[in-house]
N, C-alpha and C positions, 0 to 999 in steps of 0.2 A: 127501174131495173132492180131483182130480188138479189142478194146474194146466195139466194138458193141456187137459183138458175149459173149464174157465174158459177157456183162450186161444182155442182153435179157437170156441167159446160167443160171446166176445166178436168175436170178429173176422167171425163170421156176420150177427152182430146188428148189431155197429157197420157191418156193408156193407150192407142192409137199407135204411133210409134214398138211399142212394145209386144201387143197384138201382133203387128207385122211380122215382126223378128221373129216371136213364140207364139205360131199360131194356138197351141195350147191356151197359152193366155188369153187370146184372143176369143175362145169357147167360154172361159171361163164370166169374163165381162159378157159377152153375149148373154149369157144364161143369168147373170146380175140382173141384168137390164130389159131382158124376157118375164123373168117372176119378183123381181121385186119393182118393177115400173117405175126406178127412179124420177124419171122425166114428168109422173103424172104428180108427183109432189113439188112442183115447180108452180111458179102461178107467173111466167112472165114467158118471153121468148124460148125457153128452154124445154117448155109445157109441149109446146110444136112440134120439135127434133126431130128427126126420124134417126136416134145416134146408133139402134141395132144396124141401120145397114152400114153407117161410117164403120162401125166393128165389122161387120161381115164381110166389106169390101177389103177391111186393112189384115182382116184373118185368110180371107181364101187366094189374095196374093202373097203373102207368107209361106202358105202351104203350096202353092204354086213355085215359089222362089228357092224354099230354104228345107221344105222337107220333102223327103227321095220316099216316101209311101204311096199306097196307094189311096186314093181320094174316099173308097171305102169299104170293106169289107167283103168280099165277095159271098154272101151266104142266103139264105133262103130267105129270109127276111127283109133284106135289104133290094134281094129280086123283087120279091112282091111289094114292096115299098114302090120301083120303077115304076114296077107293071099300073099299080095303082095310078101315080102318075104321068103314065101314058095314058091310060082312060082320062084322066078327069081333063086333060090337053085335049085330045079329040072331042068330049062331051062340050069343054068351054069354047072349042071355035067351029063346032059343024051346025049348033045349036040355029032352030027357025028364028028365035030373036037375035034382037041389035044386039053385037059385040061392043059394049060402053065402056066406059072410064069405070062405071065400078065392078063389072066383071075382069077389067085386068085385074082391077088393085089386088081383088081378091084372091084371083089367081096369081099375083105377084108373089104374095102373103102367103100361098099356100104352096109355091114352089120353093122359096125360101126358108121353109120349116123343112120341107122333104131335105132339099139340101142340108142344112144345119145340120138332120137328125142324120145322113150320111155319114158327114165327116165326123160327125161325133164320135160313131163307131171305128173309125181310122185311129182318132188325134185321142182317144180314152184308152191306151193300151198296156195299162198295169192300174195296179190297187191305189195305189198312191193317187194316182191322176183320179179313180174315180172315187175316191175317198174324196178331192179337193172337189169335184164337181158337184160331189152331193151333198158335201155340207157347204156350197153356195145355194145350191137349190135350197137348201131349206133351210139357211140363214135370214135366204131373202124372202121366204115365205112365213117364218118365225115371225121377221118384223113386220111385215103386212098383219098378223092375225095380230100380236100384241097394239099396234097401231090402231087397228079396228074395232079391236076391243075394248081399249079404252077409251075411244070416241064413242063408243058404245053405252059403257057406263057412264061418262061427263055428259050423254046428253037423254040418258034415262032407257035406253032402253031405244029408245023410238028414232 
């Protein structure tokens, strides 16, 4: 066992809780844990996770629970966003082939993001919140390319 895995493990779980309470927070870890792939810097049990849906479960009962909004935005965007995924819902189960394990997933995966980017537009409703969302997106994208980069040059280029 890594104590990577235990740290990233613990610090998922000890946010979990919190997420609940402030679904906001709960966005914010999600979007942590979407661009900067904590889990994939893990080399033991942790590597496996799946901890965006433990957020996603502990975020969209929260907003369920504790905030009196609407789930998202009613705007043009967000229609064709539906409309989107009511096509690709019809296209993934009338389809001539087999309906398999990996056309859920992917379709799991791809109803879960339409959702996320939803409520994003609900739970992002001042400067501030989206001041705090974007600079996680590109804190955690910051450390990915500095990360990559210097495994880049340690191992020549190649």
């Amino acid at each position: 066992m890594y104590w990577r895995d235990i740290f990233v493990t613990l610090v998922v779980l000890g946010s979990l809780p919190y997420c609940f309470r402030r679904p906001f927070a709960g966005l914010v870890v999600f979007s942590w844990l979407a661009y900067m792939r904590a889990q994939d810097l893990c080399w033991g049990f942790a590597r496996y996770q799946r901890f965006s849906y433990f957020v996603a479960i502990a975020m969209f009962s929260g907003i369920f629970l504790f905030e009196r909004k609407r789930l998202f935005v009613p705007d043009l965007r967000n229609q064709l966003l539906l409309i989107l995924t009511a096509i690709v819902t019809v296209s993934a189960f009338t389809t001539r082939y087999e309906v398999g394990p990996l056309i859920i997933n992917y379709y799991s995966e791809f109803v879960k993001t339409i959702a996320v980017a939803l409520i994003t537009t609900a739970l992002v409703d001042s400067k501030d919140r989206l001041r705090i969302l974007v600079w996680t997106i590109a804190l955690s994208l910051g450390f990915s390319g500095v990360k990559c980069g210097l495994w880049g040059i340690a191992k020549g280029g190649g």
